[in-house]
N, C-alpha and C positions, 0 to 999 in steps of 0.2 A: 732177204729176198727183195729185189728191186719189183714190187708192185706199182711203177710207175712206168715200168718199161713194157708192161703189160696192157694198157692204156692202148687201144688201137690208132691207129691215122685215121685222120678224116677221109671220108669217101669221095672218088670226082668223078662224077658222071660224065659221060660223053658230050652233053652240051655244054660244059663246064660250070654248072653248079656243083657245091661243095657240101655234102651232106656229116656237119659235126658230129665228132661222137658223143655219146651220150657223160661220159664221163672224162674229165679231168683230172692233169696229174696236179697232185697236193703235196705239199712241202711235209705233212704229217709222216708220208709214204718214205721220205729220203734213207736211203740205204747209208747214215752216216753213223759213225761211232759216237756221236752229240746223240743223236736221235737215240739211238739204242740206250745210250745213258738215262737219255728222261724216258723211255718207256719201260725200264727195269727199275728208277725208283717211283714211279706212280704203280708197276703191281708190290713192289714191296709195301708201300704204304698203305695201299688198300688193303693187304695181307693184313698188317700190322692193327692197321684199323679193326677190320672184320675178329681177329681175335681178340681184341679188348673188351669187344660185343659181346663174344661170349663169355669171355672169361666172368664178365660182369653178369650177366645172365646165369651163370652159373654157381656165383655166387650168392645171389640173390636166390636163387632153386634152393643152396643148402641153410638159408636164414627160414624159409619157410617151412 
């Protein structure tokens, strides 16, 4: 999903002040297949991370 194309236009008022908007588009947002690459191994690794927590916790649960 391009969250960057969702980013409104600045506003122009009638006496031509330009009222920005509040948010900017960020390169984190980029609808590219790089992108998607690094944001599917950063949840894999926290995945990977988060079950070694337990796994360790759970082993520790069967020594006590």
């Amino acid at each position: 999903m391009n969250i960057n194309g969702l980013v409104p236009e600045p506003t122009v008022f009638p006496d031509g002040t330009v009222l920005e908007s509040a948010f900017k588009a960020n390169p984190v947002y980029d609808p590219s297949w790089g992108n998607l690459l690094v944001n599917w191994q950063v949840l894999l690794l926290q995945g990977f991370f988060h079950l070694a927590i337990v796994f360790l916790l759970k082993k520790r649960q069967d020594i006590l």
